[in-house]
C-alpha positions as CSV (number, residue, x, y, z in Angstrom):
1,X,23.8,-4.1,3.6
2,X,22.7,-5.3,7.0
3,X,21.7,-8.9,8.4
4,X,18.5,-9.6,10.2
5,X,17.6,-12.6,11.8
6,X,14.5,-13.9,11.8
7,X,13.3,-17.0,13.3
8,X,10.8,-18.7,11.1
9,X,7.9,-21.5,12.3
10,X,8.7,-25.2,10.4
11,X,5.5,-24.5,8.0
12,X,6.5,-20.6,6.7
13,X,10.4,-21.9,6.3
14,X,9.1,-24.9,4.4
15,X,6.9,-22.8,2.0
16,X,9.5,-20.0,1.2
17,X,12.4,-22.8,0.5
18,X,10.2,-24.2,-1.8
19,X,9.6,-20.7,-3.1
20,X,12.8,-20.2,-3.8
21,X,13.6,-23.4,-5.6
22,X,11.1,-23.5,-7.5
23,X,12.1,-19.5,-8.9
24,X,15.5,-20.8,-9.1
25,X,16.4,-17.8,-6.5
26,X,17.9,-17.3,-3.1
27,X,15.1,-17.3,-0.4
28,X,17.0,-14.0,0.8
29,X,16.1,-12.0,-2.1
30,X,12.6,-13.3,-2.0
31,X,11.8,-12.3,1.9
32,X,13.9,-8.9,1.0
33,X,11.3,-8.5,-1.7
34,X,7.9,-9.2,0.1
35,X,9.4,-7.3,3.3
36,X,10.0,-4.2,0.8
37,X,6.4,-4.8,-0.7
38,X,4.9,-4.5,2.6
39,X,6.7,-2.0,3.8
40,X,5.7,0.5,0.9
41,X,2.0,-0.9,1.5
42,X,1.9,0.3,4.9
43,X,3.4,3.7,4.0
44,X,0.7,4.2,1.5
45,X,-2.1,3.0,4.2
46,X,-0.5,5.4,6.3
47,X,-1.0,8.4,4.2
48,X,-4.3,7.2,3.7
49,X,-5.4,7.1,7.0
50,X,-4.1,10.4,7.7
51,X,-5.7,12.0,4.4
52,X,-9.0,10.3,5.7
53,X,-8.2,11.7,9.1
54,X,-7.9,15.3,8.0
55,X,-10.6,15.5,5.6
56,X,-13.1,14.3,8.1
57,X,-11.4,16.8,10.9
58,X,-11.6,19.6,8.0
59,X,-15.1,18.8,6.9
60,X,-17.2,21.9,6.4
61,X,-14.2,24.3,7.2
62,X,-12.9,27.0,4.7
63,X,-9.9,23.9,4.1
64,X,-13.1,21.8,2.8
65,X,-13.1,21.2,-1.5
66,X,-15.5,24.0,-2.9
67,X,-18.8,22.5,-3.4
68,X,-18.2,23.7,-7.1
69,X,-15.3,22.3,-7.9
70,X,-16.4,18.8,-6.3
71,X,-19.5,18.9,-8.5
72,X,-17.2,19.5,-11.3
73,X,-14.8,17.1,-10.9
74,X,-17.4,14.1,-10.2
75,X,-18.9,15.3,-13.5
76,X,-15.8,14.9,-15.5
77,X,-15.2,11.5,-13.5
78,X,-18.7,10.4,-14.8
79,X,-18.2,11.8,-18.5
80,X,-14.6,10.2,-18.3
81,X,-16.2,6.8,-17.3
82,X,-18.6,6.8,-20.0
83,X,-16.0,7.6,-22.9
């Protein structure tokens, strides 16, 4: 394991010292928590992004969903919602 050293403004030190008493845990393992969160959130805003990115840039192409099978799934995604 690795250090990291973070300076913190008065206000967000406060607030995760008082965290971490009132959880009755060390304000380390808190910020190494929210900081792996966050971390996995971007990743998966990442790949969405880039899914969004290439369906638009594939939009129409033979790499495009089959008009077929898109009507098909959205009809099992409406008879799945109304089950």
């Amino acid at each position: 394991m690795r250090t990291f050293h973070v300076p913190l403004p008065d206000n967000l030190h406060d607030g995760l010292r008082r965290e971490a008493a009132a959880d009755d845990r060390p304000a380390t393992e808190i910020v190494r928590e929210a900081l792996a969160a966050w971390l996995v959130e971007r990743e998966r805003l990442r790949l969405a992004e880039a899914i969004e990115r290439y369906a638009a840039a594939e939009a129409g192409s033979a790499y495009d969903v089959d008009p077929d099978l898109e009507a098909a799934s959205v009809e099992h995604l409406f008879a799945a919602d109304s089950q």
